[in-house]
N, C-alpha and C positions, 0 to 999 in steps of 0.2 A: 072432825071427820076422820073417817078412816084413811090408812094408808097403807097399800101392799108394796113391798120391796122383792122385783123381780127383773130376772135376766132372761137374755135370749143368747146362748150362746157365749155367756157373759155379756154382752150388753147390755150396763142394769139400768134400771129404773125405778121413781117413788113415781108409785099409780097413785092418785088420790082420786077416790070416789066421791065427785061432787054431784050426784044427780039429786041428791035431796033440797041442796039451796038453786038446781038448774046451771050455774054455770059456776067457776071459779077464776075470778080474775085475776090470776097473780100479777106483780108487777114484775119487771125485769130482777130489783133487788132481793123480793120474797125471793124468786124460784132457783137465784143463783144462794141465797142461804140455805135452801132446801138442797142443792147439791152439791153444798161445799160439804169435802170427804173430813173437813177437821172438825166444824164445828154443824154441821147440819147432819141432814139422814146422810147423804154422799150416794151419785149418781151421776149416769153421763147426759140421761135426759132424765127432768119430769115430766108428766103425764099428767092430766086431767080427763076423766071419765063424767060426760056431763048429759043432760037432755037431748035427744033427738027425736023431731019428727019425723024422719025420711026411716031412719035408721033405727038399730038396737040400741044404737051410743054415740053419742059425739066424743070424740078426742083432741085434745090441745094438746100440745107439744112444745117445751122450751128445754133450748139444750143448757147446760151446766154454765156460762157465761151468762144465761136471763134473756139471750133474744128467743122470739117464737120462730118456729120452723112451719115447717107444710105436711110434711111426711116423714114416719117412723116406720121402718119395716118388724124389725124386732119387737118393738112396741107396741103395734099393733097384734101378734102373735099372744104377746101376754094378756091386751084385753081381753080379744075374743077369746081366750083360756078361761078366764075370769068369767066373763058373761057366759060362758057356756057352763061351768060349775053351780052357777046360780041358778039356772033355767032348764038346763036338763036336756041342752040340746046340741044338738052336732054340729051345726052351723051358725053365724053371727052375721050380720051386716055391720059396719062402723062407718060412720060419718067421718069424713076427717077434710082437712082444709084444702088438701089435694084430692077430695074425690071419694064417690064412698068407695071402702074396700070387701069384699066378699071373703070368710076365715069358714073353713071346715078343721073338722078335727080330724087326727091322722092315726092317734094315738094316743095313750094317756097322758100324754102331755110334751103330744106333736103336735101342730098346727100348721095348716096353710092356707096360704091368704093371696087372695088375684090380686097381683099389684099394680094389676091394668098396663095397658100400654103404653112403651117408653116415647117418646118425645124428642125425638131427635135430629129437626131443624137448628140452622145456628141462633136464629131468634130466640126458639122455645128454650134451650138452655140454662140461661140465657149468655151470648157472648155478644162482647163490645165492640164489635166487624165482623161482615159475612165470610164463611171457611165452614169447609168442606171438613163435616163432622164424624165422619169414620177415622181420619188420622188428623189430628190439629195442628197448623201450622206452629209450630209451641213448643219450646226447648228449654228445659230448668235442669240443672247440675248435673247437666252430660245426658241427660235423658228428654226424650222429643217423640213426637208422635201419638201423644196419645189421644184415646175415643172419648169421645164425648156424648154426657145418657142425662136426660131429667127422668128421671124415675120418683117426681114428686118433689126431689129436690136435686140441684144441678151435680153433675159428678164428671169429673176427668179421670180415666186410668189410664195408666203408664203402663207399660207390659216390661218386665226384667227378667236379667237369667237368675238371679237369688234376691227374692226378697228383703233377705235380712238385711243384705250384704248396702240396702238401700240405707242413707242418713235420713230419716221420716221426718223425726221431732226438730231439723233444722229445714227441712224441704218442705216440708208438707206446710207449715204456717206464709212461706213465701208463697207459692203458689196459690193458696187457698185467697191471699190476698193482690193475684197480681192483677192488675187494670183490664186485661182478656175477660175477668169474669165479674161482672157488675154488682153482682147478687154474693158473689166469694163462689167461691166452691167445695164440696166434697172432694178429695186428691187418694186415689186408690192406687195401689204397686200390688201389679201381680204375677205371677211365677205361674206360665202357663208346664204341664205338668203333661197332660196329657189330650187331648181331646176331649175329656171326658174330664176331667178335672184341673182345676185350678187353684192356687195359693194365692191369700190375701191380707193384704193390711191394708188400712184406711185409718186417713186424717181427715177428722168430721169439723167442717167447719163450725165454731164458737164451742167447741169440746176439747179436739185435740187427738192423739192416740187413742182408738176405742180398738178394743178384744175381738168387737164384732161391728157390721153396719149392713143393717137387709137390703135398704136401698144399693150401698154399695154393692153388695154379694149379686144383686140385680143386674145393677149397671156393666157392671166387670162382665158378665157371659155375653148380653147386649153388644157390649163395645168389642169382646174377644171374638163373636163370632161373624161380625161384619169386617172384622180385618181378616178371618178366615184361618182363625187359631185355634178356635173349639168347635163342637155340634152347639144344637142348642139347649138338653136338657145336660146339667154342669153339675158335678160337686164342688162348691165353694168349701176349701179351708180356712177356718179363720182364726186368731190365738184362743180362742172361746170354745170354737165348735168349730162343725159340718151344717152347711146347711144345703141344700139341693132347690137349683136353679133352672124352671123349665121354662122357653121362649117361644112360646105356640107359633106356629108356623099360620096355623089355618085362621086364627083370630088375633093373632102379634099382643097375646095376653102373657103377661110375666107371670109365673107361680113359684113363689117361695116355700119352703116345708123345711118344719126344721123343730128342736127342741125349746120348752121351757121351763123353767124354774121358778119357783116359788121360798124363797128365801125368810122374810119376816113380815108378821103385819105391826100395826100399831095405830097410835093417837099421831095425827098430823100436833107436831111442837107449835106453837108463836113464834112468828118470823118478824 
């Protein structure tokens, strides 16, 4: 099978297009071989592009540790890239395990895609006791408060005056596993800038430090603008890119638009 090597923002990914054998079952071990950066392709997630009925595509998603996810925002950008290259057309539908998503094209290799609407009961999250999910009762290494967004997959941001100035790679693995979030969590720090813009990092849970995260970039305007820090269409920074975050008002539909790349193709190796 083929395999395309692509980013969103930096957020890479090995696409493997398995529509010809219908689906691709990796196991945990395969897909964490496929994304180990020393001896595999190296990636934050892989992807599988498979059969759908409803849809132009079905998508599986496993992040770089080998567990499956529910939702990729970036990744989804690169399919519907992909299927659109193929087909000749502006728009895509994608099956994915959180729902299908809707991808038009913006530019020769802009996309945006309805990330549908976020989910923001304390159940839906999912968390482990009821609390009031605009500000969480919830305090890790000096910092408290933060929103809480399922945008497919569960995410907490924190809002800070410098980003940087945050310790992630010791913070974010604590939190992403504390007992509050059942499922673990996405843990986003951001440096609200202006109304109209925002600064981002995110630790993806079973990944680590990624460059970029769409659901995050989602979540972050979501959780910034019901504490009453941004509007609701945002420019998200992220070490990767810009990506622009609109929060419809009239239909509470997420829209992400943003850049992507196309890096390498090749033979999927033996894992």
């Amino acid at each position: 099978m083929r395999y395309f090597k692509m980013n969103g923002c930096g957020n890479d990914f090995v696409i493997i297009d398995a529509r010809s054998r219908g689906s691709l079952p990796l196991s945990q071990t395969q897909a964490q071989a496929i994304a180990d950066r020393d001896t595999g392709l190296g990636c934050d997630q892989v992807i599988a592009i498979e059969r759908s009925i409803r849809g132009d595509a079905y998508m599986r998603i496993w992040n770089s540790n080998g567990g499956e996810v529910d939702a990729c925002g970036n990744a989804t950008r690169c399919v519907a890239w992909l299927l659109m290259e193929e087909g000749g057309s502006a728009s895509r539908r994608i099956e994915t395990p959180a729902g299908m998503l809707y991808a038009e094209r913006r530019g020769e290799k802009v996309i945006s895609v309805d990330m549908g609407s976020p989910l923001l009961r304390w159940e839906e999250i999912p968390l482990s006791r009821a609390m009031d999910t605009v500000r969480l009762d919830f305090e890790a290494g000096g910092l408290d408060g933060p929103g809480a967004v399922n945008m497919g997959n569960p995410h907490a941001i924190f809002f800070v005056n410098d980003v940087r100035a945050v310790p992630i790679e010791s913070l974010g693995p604590k939190i992403e596993n504390d007992p509050l979030f059942p499922q673990r969590v996405n843990v986003g720090f951001a440096e609200v800038r202006s109304q109209k813009q925002l600064r981002l990092r995110t630790w993806e849970r079973g990944t680590g430090l990624t460059k970029a995260c769409g659901t995050g970039a989602c979540a972050s305007v979501v959780a910034a603008h019901r504490q009453g820090r941004t509007d609701r269409t945002v420019e998200v920074l992220t070490d990767g890119g810009s990506l622009e975050i609109e929060w419809r008002a009239g239909d509470d539909r997420v829209l992400m638009t943003g850049p992507i790349e196309l890096e390498a193709t090749g033979d999927v190796p033996a894992t």
